[in-house]
Every structure is written in C-alpha cells, then in structure tokens.
C-alpha positions as CSV (number, residue, x, y, z in Angstrom):
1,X,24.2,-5.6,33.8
2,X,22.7,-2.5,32.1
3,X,23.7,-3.9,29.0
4,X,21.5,-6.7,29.5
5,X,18.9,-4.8,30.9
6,X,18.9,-2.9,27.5
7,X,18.9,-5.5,25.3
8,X,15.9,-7.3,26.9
9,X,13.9,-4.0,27.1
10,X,14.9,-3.7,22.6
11,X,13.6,-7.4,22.7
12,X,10.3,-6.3,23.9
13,X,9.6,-3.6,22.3
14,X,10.6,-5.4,19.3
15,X,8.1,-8.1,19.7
16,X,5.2,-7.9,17.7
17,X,2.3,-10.2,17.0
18,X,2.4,-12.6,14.2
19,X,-0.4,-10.9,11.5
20,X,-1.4,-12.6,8.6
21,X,-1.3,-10.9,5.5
22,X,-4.4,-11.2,4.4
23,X,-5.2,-10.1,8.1
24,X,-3.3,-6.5,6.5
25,X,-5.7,-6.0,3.1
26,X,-8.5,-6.4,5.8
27,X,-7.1,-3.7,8.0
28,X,-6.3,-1.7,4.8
29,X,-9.8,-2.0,3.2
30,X,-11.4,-0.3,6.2
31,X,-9.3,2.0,6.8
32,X,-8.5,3.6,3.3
33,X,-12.2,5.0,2.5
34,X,-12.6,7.6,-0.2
35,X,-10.6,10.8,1.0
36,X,-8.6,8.9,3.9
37,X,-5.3,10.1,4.7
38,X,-2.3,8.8,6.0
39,X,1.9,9.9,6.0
40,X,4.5,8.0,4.6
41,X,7.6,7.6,6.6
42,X,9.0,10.2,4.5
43,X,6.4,12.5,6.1
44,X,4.4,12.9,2.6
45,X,1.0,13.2,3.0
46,X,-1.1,10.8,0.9
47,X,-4.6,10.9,0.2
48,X,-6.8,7.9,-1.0
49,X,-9.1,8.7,-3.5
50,X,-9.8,5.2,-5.2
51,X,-8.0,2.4,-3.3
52,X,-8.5,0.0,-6.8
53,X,-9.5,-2.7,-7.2
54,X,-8.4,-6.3,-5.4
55,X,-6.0,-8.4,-7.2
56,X,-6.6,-12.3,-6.7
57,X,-4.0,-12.9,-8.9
58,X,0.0,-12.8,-9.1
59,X,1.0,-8.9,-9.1
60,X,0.4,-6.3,-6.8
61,X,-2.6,-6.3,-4.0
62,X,-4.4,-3.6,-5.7
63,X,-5.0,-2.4,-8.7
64,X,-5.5,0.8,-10.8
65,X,-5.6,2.8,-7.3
66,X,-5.9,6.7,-7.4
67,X,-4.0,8.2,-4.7
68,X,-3.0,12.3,-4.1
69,X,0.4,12.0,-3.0
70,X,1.8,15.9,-1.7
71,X,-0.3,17.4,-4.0
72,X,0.5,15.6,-6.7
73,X,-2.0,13.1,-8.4
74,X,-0.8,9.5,-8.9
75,X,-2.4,6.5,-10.3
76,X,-1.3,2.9,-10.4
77,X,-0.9,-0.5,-7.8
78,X,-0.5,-0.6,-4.3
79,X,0.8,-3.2,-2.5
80,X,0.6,-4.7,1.0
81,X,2.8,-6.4,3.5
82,X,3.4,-7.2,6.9
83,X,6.9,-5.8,7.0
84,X,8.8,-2.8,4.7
85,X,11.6,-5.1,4.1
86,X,9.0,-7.9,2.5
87,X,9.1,-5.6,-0.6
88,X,13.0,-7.0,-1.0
89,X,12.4,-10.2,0.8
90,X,9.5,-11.1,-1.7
91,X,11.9,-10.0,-4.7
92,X,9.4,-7.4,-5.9
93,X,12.1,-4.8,-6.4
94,X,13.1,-6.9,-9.6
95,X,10.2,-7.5,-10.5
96,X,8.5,-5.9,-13.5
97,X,5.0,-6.1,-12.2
98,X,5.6,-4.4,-9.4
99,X,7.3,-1.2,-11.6
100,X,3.8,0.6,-11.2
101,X,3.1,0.3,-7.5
102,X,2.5,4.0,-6.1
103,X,2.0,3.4,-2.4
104,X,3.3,0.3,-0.1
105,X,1.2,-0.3,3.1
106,X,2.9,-1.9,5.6
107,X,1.3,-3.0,9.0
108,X,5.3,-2.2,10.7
109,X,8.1,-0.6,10.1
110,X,11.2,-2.8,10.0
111,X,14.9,-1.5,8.6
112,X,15.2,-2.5,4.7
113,X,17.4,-1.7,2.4
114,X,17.2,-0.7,-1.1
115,X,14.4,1.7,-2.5
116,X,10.7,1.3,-1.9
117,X,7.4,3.0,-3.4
118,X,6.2,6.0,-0.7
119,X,5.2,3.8,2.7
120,X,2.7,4.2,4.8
121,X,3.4,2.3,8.2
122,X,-0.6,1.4,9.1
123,X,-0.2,0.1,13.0
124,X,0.6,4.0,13.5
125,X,-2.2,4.9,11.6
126,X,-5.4,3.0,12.3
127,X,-7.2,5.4,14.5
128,X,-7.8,2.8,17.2
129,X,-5.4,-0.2,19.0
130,X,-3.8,-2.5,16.4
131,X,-5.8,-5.8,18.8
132,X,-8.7,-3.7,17.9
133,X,-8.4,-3.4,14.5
134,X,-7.3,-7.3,13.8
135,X,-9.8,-8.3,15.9
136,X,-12.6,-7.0,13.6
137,X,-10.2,-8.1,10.7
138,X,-10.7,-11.5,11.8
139,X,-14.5,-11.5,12.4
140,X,-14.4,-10.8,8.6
141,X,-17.5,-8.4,8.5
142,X,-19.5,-8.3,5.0
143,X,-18.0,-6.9,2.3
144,X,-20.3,-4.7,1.2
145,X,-20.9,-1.7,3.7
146,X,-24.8,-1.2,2.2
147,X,-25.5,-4.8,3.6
148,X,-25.1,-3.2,7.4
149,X,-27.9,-0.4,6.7
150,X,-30.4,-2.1,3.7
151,X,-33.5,-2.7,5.4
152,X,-33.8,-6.2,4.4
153,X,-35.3,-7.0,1.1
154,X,-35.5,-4.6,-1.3
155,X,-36.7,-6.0,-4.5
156,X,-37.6,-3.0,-6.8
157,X,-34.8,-0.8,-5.8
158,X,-32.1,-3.8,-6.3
159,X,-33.8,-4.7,-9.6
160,X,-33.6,-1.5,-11.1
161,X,-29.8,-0.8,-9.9
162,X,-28.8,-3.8,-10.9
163,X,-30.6,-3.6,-14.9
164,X,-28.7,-0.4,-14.8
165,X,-25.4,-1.6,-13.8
166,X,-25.7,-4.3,-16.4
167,X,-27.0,-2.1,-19.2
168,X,-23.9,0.0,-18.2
169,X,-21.5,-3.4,-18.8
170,X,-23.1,-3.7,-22.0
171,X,-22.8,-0.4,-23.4
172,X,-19.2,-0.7,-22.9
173,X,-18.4,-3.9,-23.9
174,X,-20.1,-2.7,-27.3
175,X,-18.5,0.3,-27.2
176,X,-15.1,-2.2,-26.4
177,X,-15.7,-4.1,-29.8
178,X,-16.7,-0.9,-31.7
179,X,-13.1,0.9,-31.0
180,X,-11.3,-2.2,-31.8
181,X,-12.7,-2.9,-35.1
182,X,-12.4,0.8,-36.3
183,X,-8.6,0.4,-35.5
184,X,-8.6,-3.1,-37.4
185,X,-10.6,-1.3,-40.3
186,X,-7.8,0.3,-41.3
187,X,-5.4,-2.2,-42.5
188,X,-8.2,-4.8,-43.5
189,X,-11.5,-5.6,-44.9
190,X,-15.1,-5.2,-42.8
191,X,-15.5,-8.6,-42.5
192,X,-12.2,-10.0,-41.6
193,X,-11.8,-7.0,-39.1
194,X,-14.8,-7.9,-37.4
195,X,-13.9,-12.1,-37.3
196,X,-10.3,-10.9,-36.1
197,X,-12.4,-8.4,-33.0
198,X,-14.2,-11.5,-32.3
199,X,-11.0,-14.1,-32.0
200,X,-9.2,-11.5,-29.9
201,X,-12.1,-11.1,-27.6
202,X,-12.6,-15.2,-27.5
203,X,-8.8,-15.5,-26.6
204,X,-9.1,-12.8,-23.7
205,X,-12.0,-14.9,-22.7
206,X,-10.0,-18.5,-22.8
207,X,-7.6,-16.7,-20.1
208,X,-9.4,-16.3,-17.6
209,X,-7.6,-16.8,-14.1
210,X,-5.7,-14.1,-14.7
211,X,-4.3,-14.6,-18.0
212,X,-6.5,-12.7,-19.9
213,X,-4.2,-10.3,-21.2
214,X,-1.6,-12.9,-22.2
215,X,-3.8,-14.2,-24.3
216,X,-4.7,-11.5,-26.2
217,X,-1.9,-10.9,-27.1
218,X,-0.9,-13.9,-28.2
219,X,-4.1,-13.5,-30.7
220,X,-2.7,-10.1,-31.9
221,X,0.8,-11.6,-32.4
222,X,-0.6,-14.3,-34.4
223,X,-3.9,-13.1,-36.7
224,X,-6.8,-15.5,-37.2
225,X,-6.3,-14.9,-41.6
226,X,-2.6,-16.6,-40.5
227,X,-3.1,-18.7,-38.0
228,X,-6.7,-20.6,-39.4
229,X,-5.2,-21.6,-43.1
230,X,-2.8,-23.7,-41.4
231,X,-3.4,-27.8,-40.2
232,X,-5.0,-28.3,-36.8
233,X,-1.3,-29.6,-35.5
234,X,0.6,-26.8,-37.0
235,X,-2.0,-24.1,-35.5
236,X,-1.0,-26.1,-32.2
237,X,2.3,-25.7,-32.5
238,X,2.2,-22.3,-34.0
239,X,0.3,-20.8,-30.9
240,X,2.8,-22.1,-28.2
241,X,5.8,-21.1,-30.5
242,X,4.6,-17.8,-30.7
243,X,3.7,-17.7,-27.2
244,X,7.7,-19.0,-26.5
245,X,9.0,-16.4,-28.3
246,X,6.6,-13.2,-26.8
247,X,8.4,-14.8,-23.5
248,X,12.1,-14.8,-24.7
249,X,11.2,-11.0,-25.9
250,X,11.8,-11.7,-29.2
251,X,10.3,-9.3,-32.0
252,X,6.7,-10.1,-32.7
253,X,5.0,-8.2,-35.4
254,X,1.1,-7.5,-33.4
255,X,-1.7,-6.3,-35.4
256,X,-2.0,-2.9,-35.3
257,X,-3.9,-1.7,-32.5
258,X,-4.1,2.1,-33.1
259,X,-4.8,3.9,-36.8
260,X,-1.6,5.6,-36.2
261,X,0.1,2.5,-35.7
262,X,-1.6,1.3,-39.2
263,X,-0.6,4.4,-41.2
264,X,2.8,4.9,-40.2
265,X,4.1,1.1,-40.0
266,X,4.9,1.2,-36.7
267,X,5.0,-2.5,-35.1
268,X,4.7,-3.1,-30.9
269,X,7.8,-4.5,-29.8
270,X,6.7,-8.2,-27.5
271,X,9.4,-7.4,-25.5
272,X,7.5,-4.0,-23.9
273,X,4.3,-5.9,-23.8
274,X,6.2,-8.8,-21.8
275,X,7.8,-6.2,-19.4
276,X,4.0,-4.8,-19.2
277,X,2.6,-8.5,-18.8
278,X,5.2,-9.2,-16.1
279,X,8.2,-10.4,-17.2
280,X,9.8,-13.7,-16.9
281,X,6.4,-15.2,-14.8
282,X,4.2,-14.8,-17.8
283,X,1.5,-17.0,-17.5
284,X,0.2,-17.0,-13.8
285,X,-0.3,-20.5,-12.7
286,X,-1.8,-19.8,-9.1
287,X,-5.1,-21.8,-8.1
288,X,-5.2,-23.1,-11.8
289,X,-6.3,-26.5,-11.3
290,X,-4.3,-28.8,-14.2
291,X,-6.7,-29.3,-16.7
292,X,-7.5,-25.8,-17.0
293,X,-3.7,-24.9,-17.6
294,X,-2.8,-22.3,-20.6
295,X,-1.5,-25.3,-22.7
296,X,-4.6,-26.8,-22.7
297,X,-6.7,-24.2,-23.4
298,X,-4.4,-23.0,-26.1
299,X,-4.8,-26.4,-28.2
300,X,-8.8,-25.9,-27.4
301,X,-8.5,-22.2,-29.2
302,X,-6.3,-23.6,-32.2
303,X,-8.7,-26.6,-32.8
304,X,-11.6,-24.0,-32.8
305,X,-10.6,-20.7,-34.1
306,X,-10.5,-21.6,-37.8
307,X,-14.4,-22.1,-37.4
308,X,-14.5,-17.8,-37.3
309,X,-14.4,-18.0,-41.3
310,X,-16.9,-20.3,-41.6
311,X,-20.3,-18.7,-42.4
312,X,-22.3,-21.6,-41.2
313,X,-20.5,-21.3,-38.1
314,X,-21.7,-17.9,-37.8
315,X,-25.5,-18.8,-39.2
316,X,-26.2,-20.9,-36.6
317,X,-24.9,-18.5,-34.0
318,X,-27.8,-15.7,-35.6
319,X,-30.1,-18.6,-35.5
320,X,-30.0,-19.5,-31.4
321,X,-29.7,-16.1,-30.9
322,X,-33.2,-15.3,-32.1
323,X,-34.6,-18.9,-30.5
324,X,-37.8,-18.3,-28.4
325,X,-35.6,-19.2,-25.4
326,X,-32.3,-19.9,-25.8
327,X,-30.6,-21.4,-23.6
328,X,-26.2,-21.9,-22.7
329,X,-26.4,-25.1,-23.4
330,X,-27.4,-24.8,-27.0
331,X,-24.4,-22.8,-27.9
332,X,-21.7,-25.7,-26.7
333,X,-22.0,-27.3,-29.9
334,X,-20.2,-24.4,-31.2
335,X,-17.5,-24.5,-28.9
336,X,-17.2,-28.4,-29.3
337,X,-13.9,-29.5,-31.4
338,X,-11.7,-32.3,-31.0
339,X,-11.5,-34.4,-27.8
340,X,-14.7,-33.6,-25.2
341,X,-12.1,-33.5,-22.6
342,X,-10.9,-30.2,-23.7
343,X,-14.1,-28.5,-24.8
344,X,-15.1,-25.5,-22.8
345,X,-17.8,-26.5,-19.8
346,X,-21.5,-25.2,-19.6
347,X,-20.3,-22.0,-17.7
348,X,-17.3,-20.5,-19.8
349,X,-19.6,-21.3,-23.3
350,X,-22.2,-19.2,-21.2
351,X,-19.4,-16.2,-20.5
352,X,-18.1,-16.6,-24.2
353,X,-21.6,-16.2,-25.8
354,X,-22.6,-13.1,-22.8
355,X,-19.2,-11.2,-23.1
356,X,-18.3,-12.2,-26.7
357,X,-20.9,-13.1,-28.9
358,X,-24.0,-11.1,-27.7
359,X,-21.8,-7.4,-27.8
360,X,-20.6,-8.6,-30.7
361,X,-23.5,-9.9,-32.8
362,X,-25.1,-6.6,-31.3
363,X,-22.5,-4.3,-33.1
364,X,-22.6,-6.5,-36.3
365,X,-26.3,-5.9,-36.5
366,X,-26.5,-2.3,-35.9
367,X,-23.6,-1.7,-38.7
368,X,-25.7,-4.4,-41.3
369,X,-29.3,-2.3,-40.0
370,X,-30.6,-5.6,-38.9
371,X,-32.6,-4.5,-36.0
372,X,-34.2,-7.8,-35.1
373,X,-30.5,-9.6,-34.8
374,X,-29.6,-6.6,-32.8
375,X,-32.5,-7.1,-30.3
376,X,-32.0,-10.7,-30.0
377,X,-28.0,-10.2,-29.4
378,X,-29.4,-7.7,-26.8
379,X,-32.1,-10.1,-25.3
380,X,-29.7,-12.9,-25.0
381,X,-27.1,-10.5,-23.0
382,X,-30.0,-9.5,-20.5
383,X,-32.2,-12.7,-20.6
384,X,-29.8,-15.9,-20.4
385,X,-30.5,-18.2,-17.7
386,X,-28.9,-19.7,-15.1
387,X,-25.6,-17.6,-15.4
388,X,-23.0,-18.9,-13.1
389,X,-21.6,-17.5,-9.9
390,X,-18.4,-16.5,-8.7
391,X,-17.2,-14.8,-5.4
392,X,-18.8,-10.9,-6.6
393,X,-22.2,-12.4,-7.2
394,X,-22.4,-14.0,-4.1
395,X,-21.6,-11.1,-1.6
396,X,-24.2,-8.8,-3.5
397,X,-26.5,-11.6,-4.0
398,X,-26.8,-12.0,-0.7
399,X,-26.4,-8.4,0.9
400,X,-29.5,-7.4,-1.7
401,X,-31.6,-10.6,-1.0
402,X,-32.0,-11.2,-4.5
403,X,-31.3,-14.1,-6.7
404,X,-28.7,-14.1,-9.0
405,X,-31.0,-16.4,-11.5
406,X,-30.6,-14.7,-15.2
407,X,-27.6,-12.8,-16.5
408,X,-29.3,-9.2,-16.2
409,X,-28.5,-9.6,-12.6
410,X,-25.1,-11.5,-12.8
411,X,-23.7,-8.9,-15.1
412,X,-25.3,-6.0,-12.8
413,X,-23.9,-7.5,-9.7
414,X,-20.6,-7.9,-11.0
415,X,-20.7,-3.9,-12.6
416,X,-22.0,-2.9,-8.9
417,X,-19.0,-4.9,-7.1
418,X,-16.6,-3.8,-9.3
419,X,-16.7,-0.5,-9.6
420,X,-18.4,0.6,-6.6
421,X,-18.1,-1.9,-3.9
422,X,-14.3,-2.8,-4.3
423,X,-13.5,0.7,-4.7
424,X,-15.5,2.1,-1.8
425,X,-17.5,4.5,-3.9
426,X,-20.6,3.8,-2.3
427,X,-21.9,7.3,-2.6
428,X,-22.1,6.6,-6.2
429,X,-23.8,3.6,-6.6
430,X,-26.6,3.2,-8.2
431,X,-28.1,1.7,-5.4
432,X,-27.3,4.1,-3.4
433,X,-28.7,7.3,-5.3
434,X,-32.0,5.2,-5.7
435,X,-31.8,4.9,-1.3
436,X,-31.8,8.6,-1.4
C-alpha cells in the first residue's frame, strides 16, 4: 500500500505540462537580458552578456552568444530544449554543428546520459511561476522592447537612426570586399582579384536560406579563371562535382584566403571547412520550397558566372548605376541566362546589386579615383526603391511607424534588428541614444 502510495505521489510530481519549444526561446528571450544570470546544474554561475543572435536555420538556436561562465569568458551557440536529455534524443551530441554550443537551456531537468554543454534548468529560474511565464510566451508580445515605450510616430528620430544603421552596413560591407581582395592580391592580378571578390560575394548571395556559407566555399574551391573557360555543361557538372567532393571531405585546393596562406603554400583542407559547415547535413534544405533548391541555383551560377570576364558585362552595370533613377528591375537583364525559369526574381537581383554590386562597384571606384562611379554605387546602395521585406523589416517597420519603401531604410532596419534588437542591446541603439 505505501508502495503505491509512493509511486502515485513520483507520478505527480513528475507531471509536467506539455511546452512547445518554441514556447522555450520565448521564455529564454525574456528572460536572458544583457547582464542576466542564472546557475547551471553544476552550480556554475553564468552570466549573459550577448544572448546572439536567432538561428532560423538548421544548427543551434542561437548564435555567436557571449556568455561569462565562473569567471571565465566564453563565446559561441546556445541551444534550447524542452528536456536535458533532448540534447541526445535530437542526436546533437554527434553532431558537428553543435561542437560550439556554450550554454544549453532547458525548461526541465530530466536524467540523460552522456555529456552536455553547462545547463541551465530555466523553470527554476524565471523569477516568476512557469504558467506565468508561458502564458505571456504565448500572447507573443512585440519583438522589439522600444515599440512598448516609443511615443507613437517618430519620423525624424527613426530616419536618422535608421540612415545611420544603414551607412554602418555599408561601410562594412566595403570594408568586407576591401579585406578580401587585398588577400586575393597576393597570388593574382588587380583585375582578376577583384572579378574573383565579386563571384565569391555573388555565390554567398545565391545561398541564401541558410546556405550561404556553403556556397562560398564552393566558389573558393573552384575559381571563376577555372571554372568560366570551361562549356556551360561542364561548368554544371563541375560545380556539383566539386560540391560532392567538399561533402565526402576530400582534399580541395581553396583560394587562399589569408596572405600567409598565399606566401607559405598552405592549402585549407574541405574536410575542416565541412566539419565547420556541419558535417554530413551540408546543404540545409528546411523551408526551401523546390525550385529554390541548391541544385538549381547552382546551374543558374554556372550559366552566369562566366559573364564576370566580360567587360561589356561590367559596362552596362557602370552605366544603370549612374541612370537618373535606376530601378531593380533594370539590372535583371544581367542576371538573365539560359531558361527564364531559373533566372533570379525581381527581389534576389535587387539584394545582389544592394549587397554585391553597389559595395563593390563603390570599392572599384575609389581604387580607379573615379569619384562619380563611386557616388552613384553609393546612391544606388541608399536610394533603390521598393526593396523587399522579410520578417526584420516588418517588426521594426512597424514598431517605428515608418515605411520600409527605399533600401536606406531596409538596410538600416535590418542593421538595427540585427545587432541591437536580437541581441537585446537596446541601450546601444542608435535609436535609443537619439531618445536620450
């Protein structure tokens, strides 16, 4: 009898209410603001100094978090679950993405087995009652804290944080393509350097979803000066060869990507960079609708890459660029090759030509002294119209009132919820200083 009478009181104690996980990142996101703490179970204190940034992709829940773990300073991922033993039931313990996570955030503490990152068990930790906490989880309150205590519109403030945020983006995508192509200047020629900067940077763009970095690497394993002499087919066929091969971890020569690397001979092995990447689940495949897969894109990028050596190409780029009003759509002709179907849409043409081709042109001009092509490369960066939206333009769009209607704005709004809304820093924000 007392047996039973034990057992049933384990049972209820045991039982525990079924929480999303998403439900968890919610509960997480308010409750690890700059300088929170919390205690693992192994009774290290940890301090949250930049929770990272959210991952929508495959891979850990956060990324590039800052934490102070006893004292000592760790960056890297952290992860979330429901349950400590989802880190083996989810098969991230043999799982190379997951080699960098610093802190796992679990909403209860379950036995598991094996060894985990440094936990933190949040129920225990939340500060008020877990119904409490899911509750306002589940209400989904905005994302962006300012929104609760802006006093409705404010234009000129907005404006000016948000031509400063994108001004910022700029600067360091120039700054991006300026490192790069003093590394590539050391084992080749200004010009082809600067066509090989601009066929890495297209690639990263072509994988977006969250293969981007995939993709650039498969443009550093295989250089535009090899890849655009060959036939349309064999490019084809060379791409998803070497793309194979990076997979299997075989030995792919990259171009250099440091002077050092240049000078001494030294060759990056594809078998780090796939452990880095994430091992055998390369290409991430999650809410990819089919005709944006990596294997079409990738025939897009071999029919049109070759068109980097062509100078007319690269004449008619200078000549929209300094257009009295150029618009996205005038630039898709130089994206068109081969069958319309695969040909990039009006909105990744307009992100190739504001992320690519505007830094790019811009750093071009400066090194040639042709101001005027400078200003227009800068002009078409800030000035673009209709830029399209994604989920970051919307929340601040609509917590700052204003219109996300030219890419000044879009690129601002994006730099704002980037770095300072996703990361909590809101006592950094440019739009908060200005509020001061």
């Amino acid at each position: 009898m007392q047996s039973t009478i034990s057992r049933n009181v384990t049972m209820l104690r045991e039982r525990r209410p079924a929480v999303p996980e998403a439900h968890v990142v919610r509960m997480w996101l308010a409750a690890a603001v700059p300088d929170s703490t919390f205690v693992t179970t192994d009774g290290e204190k940890v301090r949250v100094l930049d929770p990272g940034r959210q991952n929508r992709h495959d891979g850990p829940d956060f990324l590039g978090a800052t934490i102070v773990l006893d004292g000592v300073l760790r960056r890297g991922d952290i992860e979330i679950h429901v349950r400590t033993r989802d880190w083996e039931r989810h098969g991230h313990h043999e799982d190379e993405r997951y080699r960098n996570v610093v802190l796992h955030v679990c909403l209860y503490a379950e036995r598991a087995g094996g060894t985990q990152p440094p936990t933190v068990i949040l129920a225990m930790q939340l500060g008020q009652s877990l119904r409490k906490a899911w509750s306002t989880a589940r209400r989904a309150p905005p994302e962006l804290r300012c929104a609760l205590r802006l006093p409705g519109p404010v234009h000129c403030t907005a404006e000016a944080a948000l031509e400063l945020a994108a001004a910022e983006r700029f600067s360091r995508k120039c700054a991006r393509i300026r490192t790069r192509l003093s590394e590539l200047a050391a084992v080749l020629d200004r010009g082809p350097a600067f066509r090989q900067v601009v066929y890495e940077a297209v690639a990263r763009g072509m994988g977006f979803g969250g293969n981007e970095e995939q993709f650039a690497l498969l443009a550093r394993a295989l250089p535009l000066a090899e890849l655009s002499q060959r036939p349309a087919a064999e490019r084809r066929q060379r791409l998803l060869q070497t793309a194979e091969r990076i997979l299997a971890g075989g030995d792919e020569k990259m171009v250099p990507h440091r002077r050092e690397e240049a000078r001494d001979g030294v060759v990056v092995q594809s078998s780090e960079i796939m452990c880095a990447t994430g091992g055998p689940a390369w290409w991430n495949r999650s809410g990819i609708m089919p005709h944006n897969r990596h294997e079409r894109r990738l025939q897009w990028f071999a029919d049109w890459c070759c068109q980097l050596d062509d100078r007319r190409w690269w004449r008619n780029c200078f000549r929209l660029m300094q257009a009295r009003m150029p618009q996205s759509r005038d630039f898709q002709p130089q994206f068109s090759v081969g069958h319309p179907a695969r040909h990039p849409g009006r909105e990744r043409v307009h992100e190739l030509v504001v992320n690519v081709l505007a830094p790019a042109v811009a750093v071009h001009a400066a090194e040639r002294k042709r101001p005027e092509l400078g200003a227009a490369a800068a002009a078409l960066y800030f000035r673009l119209p209709s830029p399209p939206q994604n989920r970051r333009t919307r929340i601040v769009a609509s917590a700052l009132h204003v219109a996300c209607d030219v890419t000044a704005r879009q690129q601002g709004m994006v730099e704002l919820h980037a770095e300072y809304c996703s990361r909590h820093r809101c006592r950094e924000c440019l739009l908060s200083i200005r509020q001061g």
